[in-house]
C-alpha positions in Angstrom: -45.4 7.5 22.3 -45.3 8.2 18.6 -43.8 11.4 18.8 -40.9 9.9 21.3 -40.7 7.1 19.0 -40.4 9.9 15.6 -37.5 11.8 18.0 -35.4 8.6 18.6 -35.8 7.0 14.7 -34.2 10.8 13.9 -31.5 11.1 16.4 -31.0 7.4 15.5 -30.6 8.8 11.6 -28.6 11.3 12.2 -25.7 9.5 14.1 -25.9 6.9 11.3 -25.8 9.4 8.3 -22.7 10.9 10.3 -20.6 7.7 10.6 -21.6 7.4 6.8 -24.7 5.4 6.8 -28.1 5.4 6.2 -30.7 4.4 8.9 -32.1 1.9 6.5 -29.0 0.3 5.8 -28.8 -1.3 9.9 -28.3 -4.9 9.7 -30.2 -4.9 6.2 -28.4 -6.5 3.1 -26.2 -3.9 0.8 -24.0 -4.7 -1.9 -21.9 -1.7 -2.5 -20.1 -0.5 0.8 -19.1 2.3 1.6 -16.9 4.1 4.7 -17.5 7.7 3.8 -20.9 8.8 2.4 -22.7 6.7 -0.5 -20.9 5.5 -4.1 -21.8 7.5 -6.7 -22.8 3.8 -8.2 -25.4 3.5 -5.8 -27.2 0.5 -5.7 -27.2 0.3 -10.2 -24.0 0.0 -10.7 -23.9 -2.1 -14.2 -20.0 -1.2 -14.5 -17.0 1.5 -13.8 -17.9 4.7 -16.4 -14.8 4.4 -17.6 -14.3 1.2 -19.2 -15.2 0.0 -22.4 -18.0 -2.6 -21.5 -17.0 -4.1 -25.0 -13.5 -4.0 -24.9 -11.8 -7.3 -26.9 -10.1 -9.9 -25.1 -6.8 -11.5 -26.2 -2.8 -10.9 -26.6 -0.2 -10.4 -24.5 1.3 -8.5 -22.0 4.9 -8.5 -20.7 6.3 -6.9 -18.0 9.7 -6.9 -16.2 10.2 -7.3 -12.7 13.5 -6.9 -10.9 14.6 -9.2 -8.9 13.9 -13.3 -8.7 11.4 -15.3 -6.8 11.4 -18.4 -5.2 7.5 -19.0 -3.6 3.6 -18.9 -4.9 3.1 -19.1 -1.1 2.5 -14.2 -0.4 0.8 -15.2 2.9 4.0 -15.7 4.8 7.3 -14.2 5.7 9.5 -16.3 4.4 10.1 -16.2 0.6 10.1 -13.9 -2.7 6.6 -14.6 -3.9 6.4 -14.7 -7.9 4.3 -11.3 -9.8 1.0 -12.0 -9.8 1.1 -12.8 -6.0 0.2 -9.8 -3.2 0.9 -10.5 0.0 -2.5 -8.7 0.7 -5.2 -8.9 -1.2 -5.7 -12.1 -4.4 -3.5 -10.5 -7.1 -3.8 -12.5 -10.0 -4.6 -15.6 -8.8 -7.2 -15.2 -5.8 -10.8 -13.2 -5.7 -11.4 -12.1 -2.1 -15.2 -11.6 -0.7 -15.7 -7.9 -2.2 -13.6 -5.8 -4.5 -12.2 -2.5 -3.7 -13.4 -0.2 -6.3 -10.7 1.6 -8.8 -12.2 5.0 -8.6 -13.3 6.2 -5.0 -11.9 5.4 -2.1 -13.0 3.4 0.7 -15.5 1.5 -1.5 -15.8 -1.9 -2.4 -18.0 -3.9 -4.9 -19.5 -7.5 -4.6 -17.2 -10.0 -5.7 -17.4 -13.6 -4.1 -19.7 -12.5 -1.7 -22.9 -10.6 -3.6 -24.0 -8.5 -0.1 -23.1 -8.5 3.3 -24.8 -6.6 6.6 -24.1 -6.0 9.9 -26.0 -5.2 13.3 -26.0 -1.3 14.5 -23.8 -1.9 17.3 -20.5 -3.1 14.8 -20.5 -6.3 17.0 -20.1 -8.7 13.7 -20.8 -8.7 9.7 -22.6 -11.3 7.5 -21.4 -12.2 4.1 -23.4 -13.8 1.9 -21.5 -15.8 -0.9 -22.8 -15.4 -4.4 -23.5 -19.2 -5.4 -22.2 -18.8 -9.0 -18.6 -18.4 -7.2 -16.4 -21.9 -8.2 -12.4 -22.8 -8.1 -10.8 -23.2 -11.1 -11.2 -27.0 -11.1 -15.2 -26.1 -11.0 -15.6 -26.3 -7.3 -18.0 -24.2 -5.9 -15.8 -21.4 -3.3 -18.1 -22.5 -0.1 -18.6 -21.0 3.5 -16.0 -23.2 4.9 -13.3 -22.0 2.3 -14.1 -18.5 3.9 -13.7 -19.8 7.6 -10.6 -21.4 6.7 -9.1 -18.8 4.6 -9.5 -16.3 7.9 -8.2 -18.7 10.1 -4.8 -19.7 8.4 -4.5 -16.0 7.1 -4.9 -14.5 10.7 -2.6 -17.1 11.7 0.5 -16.8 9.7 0.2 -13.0 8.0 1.4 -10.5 9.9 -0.8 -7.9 7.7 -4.1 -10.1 7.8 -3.2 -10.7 11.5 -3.4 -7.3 12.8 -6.0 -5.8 10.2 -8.4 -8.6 11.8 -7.4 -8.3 15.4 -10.9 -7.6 16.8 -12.0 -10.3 14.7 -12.6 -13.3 17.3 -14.0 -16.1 14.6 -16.0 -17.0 11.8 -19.1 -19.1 11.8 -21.3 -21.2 9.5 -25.0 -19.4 9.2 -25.9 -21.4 6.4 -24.4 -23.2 3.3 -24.3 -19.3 1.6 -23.9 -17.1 4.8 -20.6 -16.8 7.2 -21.0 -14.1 10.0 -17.8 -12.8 11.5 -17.8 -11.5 15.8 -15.6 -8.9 16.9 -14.0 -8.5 20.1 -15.2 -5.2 20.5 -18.1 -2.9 19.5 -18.2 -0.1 17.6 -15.4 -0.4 15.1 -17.2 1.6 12.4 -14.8 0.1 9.7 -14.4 -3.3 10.7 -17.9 -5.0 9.1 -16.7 -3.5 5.8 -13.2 -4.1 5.2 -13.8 -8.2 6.2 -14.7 -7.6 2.5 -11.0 -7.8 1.5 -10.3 -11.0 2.9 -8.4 -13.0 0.4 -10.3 -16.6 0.0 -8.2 -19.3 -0.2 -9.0 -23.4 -1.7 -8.9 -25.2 1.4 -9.5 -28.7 0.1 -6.5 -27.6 -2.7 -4.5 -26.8 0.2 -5.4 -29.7 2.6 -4.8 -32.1 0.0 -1.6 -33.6 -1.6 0.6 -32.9 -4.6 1.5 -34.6 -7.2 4.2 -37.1 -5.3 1.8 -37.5 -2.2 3.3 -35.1 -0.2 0.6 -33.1 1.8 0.8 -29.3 0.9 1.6 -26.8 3.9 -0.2 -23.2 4.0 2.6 -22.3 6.1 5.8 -23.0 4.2 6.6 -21.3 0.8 6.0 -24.0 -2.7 6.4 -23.7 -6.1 3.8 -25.8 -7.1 1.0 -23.8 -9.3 -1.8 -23.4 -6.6 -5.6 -23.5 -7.2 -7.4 -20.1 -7.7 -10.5 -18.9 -8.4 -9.8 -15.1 -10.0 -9.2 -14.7 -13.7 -5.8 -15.7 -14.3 -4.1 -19.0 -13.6 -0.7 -19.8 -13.7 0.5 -21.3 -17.2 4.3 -21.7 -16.8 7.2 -20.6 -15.2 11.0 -21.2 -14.7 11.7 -20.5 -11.3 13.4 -17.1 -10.4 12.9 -16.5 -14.1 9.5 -16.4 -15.6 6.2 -16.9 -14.8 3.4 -16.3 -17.6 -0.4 -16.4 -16.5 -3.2 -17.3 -19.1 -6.7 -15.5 -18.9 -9.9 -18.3 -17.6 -11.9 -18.3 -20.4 -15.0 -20.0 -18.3 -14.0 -17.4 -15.2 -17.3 -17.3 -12.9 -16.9 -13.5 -12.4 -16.1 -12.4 -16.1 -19.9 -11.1 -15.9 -20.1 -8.8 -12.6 -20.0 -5.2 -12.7 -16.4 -5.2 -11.1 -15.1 -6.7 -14.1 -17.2 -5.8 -17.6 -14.4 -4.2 -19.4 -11.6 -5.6 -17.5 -9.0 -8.0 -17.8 -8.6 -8.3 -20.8 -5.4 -9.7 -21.8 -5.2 -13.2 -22.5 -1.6 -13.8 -21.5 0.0 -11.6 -18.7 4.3 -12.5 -19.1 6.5 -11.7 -16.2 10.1 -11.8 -16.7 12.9 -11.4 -14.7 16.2 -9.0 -14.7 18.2 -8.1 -11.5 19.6 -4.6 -12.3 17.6 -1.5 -13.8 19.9 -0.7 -16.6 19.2 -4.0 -17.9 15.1 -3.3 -17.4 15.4 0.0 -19.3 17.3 -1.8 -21.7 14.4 -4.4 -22.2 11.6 -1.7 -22.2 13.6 0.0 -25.2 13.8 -2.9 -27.2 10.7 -4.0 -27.3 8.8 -7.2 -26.5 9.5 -7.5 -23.0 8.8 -5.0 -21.5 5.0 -2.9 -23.0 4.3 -1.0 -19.8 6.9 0.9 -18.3 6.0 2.8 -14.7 8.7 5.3 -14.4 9.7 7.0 -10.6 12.6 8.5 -11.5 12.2 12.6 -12.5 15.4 12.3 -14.6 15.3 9.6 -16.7 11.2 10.8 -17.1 12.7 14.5 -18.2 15.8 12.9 -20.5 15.7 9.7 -21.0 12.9 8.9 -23.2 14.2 10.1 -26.7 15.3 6.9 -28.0 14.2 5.9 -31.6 10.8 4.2 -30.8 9.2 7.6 -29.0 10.6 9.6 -31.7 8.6 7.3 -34.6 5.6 7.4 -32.1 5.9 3.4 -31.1 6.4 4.5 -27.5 4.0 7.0 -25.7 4.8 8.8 -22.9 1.8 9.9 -20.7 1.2 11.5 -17.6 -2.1 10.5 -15.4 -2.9 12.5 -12.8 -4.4 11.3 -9.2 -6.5 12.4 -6.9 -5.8 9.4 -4.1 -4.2 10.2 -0.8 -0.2 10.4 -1.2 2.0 7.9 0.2 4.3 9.2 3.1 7.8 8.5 1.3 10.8 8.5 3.7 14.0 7.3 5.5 12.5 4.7 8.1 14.6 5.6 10.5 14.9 2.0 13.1 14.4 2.7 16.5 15.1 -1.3 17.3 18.9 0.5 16.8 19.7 1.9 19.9 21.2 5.3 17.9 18.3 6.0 16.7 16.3 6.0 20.1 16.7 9.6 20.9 14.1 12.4 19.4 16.8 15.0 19.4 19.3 12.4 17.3 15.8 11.9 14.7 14.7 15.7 14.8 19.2 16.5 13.7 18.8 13.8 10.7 15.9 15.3 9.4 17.4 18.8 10.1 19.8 17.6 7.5 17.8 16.9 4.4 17.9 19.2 1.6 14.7 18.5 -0.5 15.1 21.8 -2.1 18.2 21.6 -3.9 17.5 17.8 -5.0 14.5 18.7 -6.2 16.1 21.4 -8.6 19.0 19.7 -9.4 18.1 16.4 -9.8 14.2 16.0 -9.9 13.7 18.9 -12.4 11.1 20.2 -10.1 8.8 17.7 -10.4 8.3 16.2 -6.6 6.3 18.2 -3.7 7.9 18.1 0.0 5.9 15.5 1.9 4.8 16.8 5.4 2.3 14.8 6.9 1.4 10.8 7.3 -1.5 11.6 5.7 -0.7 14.3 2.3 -3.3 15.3 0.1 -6.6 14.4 2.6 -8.2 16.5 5.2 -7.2 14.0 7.6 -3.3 15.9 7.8 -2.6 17.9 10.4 -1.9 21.7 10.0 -1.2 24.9 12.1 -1.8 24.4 16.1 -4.0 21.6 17.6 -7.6 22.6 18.2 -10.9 22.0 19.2 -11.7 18.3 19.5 -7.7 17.4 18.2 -6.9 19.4 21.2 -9.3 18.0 23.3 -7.6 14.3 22.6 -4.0 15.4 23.0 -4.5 17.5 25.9 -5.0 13.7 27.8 -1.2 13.0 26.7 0.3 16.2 27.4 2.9 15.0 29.6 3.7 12.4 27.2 4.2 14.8 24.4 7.2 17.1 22.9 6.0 20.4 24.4 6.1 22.0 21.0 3.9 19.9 19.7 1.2 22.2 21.3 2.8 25.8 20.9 4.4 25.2 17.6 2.8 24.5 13.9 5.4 21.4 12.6 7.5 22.9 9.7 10.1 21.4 7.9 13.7 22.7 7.3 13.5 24.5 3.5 16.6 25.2 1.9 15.6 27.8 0.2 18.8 30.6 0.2 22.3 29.9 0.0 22.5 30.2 3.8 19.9 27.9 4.6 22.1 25.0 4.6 24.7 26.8 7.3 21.5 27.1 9.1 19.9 23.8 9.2 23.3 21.7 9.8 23.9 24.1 12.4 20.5 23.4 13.9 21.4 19.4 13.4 25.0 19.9 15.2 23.3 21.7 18.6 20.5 18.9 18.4 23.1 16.1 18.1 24.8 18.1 20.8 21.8 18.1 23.5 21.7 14.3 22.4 25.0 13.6 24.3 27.0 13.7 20.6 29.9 15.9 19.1 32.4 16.8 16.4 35.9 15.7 17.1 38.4 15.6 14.9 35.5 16.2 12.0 33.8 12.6 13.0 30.5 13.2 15.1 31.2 11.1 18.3 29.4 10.4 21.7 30.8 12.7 23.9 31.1 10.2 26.7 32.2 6.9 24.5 33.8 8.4 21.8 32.0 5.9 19.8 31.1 7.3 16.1 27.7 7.9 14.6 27.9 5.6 11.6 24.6 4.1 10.0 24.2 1.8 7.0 20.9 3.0 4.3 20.1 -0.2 2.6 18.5 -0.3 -1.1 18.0 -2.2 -3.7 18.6 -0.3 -6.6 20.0 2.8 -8.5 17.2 4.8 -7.5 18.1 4.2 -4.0 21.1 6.2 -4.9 19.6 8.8 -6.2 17.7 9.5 -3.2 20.9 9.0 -0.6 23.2 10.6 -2.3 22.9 14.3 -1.3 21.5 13.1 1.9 24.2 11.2 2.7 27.0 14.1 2.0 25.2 16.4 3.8 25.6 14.1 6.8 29.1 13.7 6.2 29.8 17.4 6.2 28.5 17.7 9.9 30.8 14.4 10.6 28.2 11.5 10.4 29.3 8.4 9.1 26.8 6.9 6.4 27.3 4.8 4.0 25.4 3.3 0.9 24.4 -0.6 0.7 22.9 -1.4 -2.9 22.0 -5.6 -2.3 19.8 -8.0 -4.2 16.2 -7.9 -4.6 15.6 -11.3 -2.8 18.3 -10.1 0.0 16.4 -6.7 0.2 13.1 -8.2 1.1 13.9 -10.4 3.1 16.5 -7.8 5.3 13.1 -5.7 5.5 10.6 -8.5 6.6 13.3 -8.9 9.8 14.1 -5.4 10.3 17.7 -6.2 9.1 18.5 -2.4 8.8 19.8 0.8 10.1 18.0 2.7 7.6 15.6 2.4 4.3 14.0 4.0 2.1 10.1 2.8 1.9 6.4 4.3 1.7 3.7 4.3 3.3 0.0 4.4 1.6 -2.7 5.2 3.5 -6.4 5.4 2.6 -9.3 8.5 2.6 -10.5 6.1 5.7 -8.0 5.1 8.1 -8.4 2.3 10.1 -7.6 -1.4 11.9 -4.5 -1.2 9.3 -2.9 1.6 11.4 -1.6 -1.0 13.7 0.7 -2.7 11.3 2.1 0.7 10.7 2.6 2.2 13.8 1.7 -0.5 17.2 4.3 -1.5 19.5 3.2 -5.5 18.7 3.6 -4.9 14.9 7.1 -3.1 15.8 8.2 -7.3 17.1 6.4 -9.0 14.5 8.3 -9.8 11.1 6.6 -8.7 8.2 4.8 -5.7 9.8 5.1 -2.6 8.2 6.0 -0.9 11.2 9.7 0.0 9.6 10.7 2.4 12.0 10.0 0.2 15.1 8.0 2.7 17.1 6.8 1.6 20.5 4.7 4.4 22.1 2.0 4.0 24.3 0.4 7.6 22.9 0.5 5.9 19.2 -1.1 2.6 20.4 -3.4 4.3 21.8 -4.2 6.8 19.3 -4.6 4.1 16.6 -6.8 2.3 18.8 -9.1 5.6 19.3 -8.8 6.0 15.5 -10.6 2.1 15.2 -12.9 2.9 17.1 -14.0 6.3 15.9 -17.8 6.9 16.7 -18.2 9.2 13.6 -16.2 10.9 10.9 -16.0 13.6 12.6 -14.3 12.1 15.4 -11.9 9.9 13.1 -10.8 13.4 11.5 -9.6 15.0 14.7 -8.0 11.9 16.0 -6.2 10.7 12.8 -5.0 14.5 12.7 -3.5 14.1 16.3 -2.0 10.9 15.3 -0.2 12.8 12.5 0.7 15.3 14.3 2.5 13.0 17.2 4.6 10.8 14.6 5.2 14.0 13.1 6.5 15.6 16.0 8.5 12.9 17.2 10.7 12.6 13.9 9.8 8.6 13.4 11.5 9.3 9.6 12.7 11.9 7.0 10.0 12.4 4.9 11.1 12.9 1.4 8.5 13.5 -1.4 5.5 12.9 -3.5 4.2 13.9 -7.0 0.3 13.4 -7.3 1.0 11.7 -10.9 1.5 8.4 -12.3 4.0 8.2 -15.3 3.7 5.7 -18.0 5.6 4.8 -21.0 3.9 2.0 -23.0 4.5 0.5 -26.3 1.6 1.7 -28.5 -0.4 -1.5 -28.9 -3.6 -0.8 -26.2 -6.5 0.3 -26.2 -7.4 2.9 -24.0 -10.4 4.2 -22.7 -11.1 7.5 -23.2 -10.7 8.5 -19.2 -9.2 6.8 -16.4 -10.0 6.6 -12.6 -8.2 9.9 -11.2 -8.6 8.3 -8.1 -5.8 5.8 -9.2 -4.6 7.1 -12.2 -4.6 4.6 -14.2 -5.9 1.1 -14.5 -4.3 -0.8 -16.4 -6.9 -3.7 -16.4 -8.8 -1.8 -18.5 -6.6 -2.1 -21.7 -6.8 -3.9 -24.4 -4.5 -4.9 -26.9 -5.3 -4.2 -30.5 -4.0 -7.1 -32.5 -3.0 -5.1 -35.6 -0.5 -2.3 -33.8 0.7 -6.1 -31.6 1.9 -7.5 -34.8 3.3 -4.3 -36.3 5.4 -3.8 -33.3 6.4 -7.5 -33.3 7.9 -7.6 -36.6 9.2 -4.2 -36.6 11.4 -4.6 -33.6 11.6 -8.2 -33.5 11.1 -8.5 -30.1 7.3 -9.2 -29.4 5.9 -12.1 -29.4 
């Protein structure tokens, strides 16, 4: 009896330690969570190595955002919501139950709630709050906040609504502990990731504003809303400014997550609708300190102006070592042109990374060719073994090549490459029903033209189009360029208000429940998904759905690698690039930490500004504050 007992505590072990857990851990308490292996905190973790536990609070720091904003409502479609604001997560303003952590992936901290635990089947997950966790107006954050933070949020977000789909409700325990039920057993990832739900002041939001109107969770408002994280809104002008002021009595200041972070007193955001006018800014100093740059040739020639030269501006390069985002044209299938496989294989037939990446990156960006770049969940060479296994049940469902052929990518590489590939785009277009009269590419039976609009929002967008676009034109397609507002951008994007964009996709170390607001045939009807291309395929569905439920890492491997492999193979977009760097120019006023997370780059919460170099920089340029 022993001995059978011994046998089954060790088989039990082993499945756990291969979905990532320890047998110990079953429905026990644990603070730090974790979806692959252990943290390297484990359960001491005093603060992130990198910071500087004594790092000085104070100063300011501005930023520019493009654009305008009109809402301190992120939670719902309608809107521009104000920086500070995520329409996932708490930003600025909002702490959510646990915190994901800044340098491993698929790890997160205790935050509102100090532990949490969850029965061996997956059928729910207990959080227990920490009861030092209060509203800015020195409420306690209680159980019922929770409850009615996932109910309005599962209600009205399309990204909280399908990330909790298998999460049925959320009950009352006690005064300190809510446990969530699930739908379904066994999603591995599901107990864990309830972590990032976003808590929300319900008896700020059930109550009435300043003129007795009663506030509206739903609709968008520009009335400062309570929060509970460590910044608070100070002022704003609408579509203009909005400047947030550190807590100085902030309950959290003191938890591991946050010992050496956020540390500016004042965080300034202001507004400017086109980039030259944001590089202008940055240049001049005192509205801009922290400029992110994406563009390869304004990084490789642009930053030579005065201030770099006398060593006031720093230009650094932080490498990551995160999974890279899966950059492309979202090609929308809710656009009956872009329907056809053969019409989606001839468009990406016709982009030339190569030569844009020597002409006009400099050679700094890598060719993107899989959903999920720089993990060992992408795909590679032929499907086998378990992947095989899985995709053999959809066979007839499948592009035949998907099982004969390893997916490559059309490199322009030689002079005659591009004969070559636009010839291979005109016979595609051709099996598609569509041909070249008169140099225009019409439908052979309508005569109709093949003319798309790519939508963007800024001179980068050009950048990216514009090679693409003449290429097109050369085998007769009609595209054109549409540069619009910030405000008008968003909110074309929310409704799928597009032939084509340019977006990106980030995915995680540990895919999960969020694959269905990428890729599910309900996300592809609901506005505000970030299913962009509008795929509906029952193989997808149901591949994200075998990915949710994985039973072990193992298993989530070989099925995320069939995923990629089908959205690969049926040309969903034209993957463009990546580079596995972060580049940052920044007026030299911080402190830095000697290292930075590689998993992120860089975290810019764990600055500091140093008062003397503030003022320098102030009254040499005249432009700080």
């Amino acid at each position: 009896m022993n001995v059978g007992r011994t046998l089954l505590e060790s088989m039990l072990a082993a499945a756990l330690l291969a979905a990532g857990l320890h047998a110990t851990q079953a429905d026990e308490w644990r603070t730090t969570s974790s979806l692959i292996g252990v943290s390297k905190y484990g359960d001491n973790f005093q603060h992130y190595d990198y910071v500087n536990p004594a790092a000085p609070k104070g100063g300011t720091y501005n930023s520019v955002v493009q654009g305008t904003f009109d809402s301190f409502n992120p939670y719902i479609v309608q809107g521009a919501p104000a920086a500070g604001f995520l329409p996932f997560g708490g930003g600025l303003l909002y702490d959510t139950l646990m915190d994901q952590a800044t340098d491993e992936g698929s790890v997160s901290h205790p935050l509102i709630a100090d532990a949490y635990k969850y029965p061996g089947d997956y059928s729910s997950a207990t959080y227990r709050l920490d009861p030092r966790a209060k509203w800015h107006d020195g409420q306690p954050i209680t159980v019922d906040d929770v409850i009615w933070s996932f109910q309005v949020l599962k209600a009205n977000s399309p990204m909280y609504s399908r990330y909790f789909e298998n999460v049925t409700e959320a009950v009352a325990i006690s005064d300190r502990e809510v446990e969530f039920h699930f739908s379904q057993k066994g999603n591995r990832e599901l107990p864990k990731i309830l972590g990032d739900l976003v808590v929300l002041p319900k008896h700020w939001w059930e109550g009435t504003d300043a003129n007795g109107r009663k506030r509206d969770i739903t609709r968008g408002t520009l009335e400062p809303p309570l929060g509970s994280a460590a910044y608070k809104i100070a002022s704003f002008k609408p579509g203009s400014e909005i400047v947030w002021q550190r807590v100085p009595d902030y309950w959290a200041a003191k938890l591991p997550v946050k010992i050496g972070r956020e540390n500016f007193d004042t965080q300034r955001f202001t507004y400017i609708l086109d980039d030259n006018a944001a590089w202008q800014a940055f240049k001049k100093g005192g509205l801009d300190d922290i400029k992110p740059e994406n563009s390869s040739k304004k990084w490789a020639t642009f930053y030579d102006f005065p201030a770099i030269k006398a060593g006031d501006v720093i230009k650094q390069e932080f490498k990551t070592s995160s999974p890279e985002p899966m950059q492309a044209f979202m090609l929308n299938q809710r656009r009956p042109l872009f329907q056809d496989r053969l019409v989606r294989e001839a468009l990406t037939s016709a982009y030339d990374f190569e030569t844009m990446n020597r002409t006009l990156f400099f050679g700094f960006n890598t060719r993107t060719s899989s959903y999920f770049q720089g993990t060992e969940l992408a795909s590679s060479g032929l499907p086998k073994g378990k992947e095989l296994e899985i995709l053999e049940k959809y066979r007839d469902k499948l592009p035949p090549e998907l099982f004969t052929q390893e997916f490559k990518l059309p490199v322009y590489d030689t002079p005659q490459a591009e004969r070559k590939y636009l010839r291979q785009a005109v016979d595609l277009f051709a099996k598609a029903g569509w041909v070249i009269k008169g140099g225009k590419m019409v439908n052979a039976k309508t005569g109709a033209p093949f003319k798309f609009e790519i939508i963007g929002s800024s001179e980068t967008d050009q950048v990216l189009s514009g090679t693409y676009i003449a290429n097109l034109r050369k085998i007769g397609v009609d595209v054109t360029l549409r540069i619009v507002d910030q405000s008008q951008y968003i909110n074309r994007v929310n409704n799928f208000d597009y032939d084509v964009i340019t977006n990106m996709l980030q995915q995680s170390d540990s895919p999960g429940n969020e694959q269905r607001d990428f890729w599910s045939s309900k996300a592809a009807d609901t506005p505000g998904s970030r299913n962009y291309s509008g795929i509906k395929d029952p193989v997808v569905d149901a591949l994200v759905d075998r990915i949710i439920f994985a039973t072990d890492r193992d298993d989530l491997v070989a099925v995320t690698h069939a995923l990629d492999r089908v959205l690969l193979w049926n040309y969903y977009v034209v993957p463009q690039y990546y580079r596995a760097v972060v580049w940052l120019a920044y007026w030299n006023k911080f402190g830095i930490p000697d290292k930075q997370p590689s998993y992120r780059g860089a975290d810019i919460d764990s600055w500091w500004i140093e008062p003397e170099k503030e003022k320098a920089l102030a009254a040499k340029y005249k432009g700080g504050d």
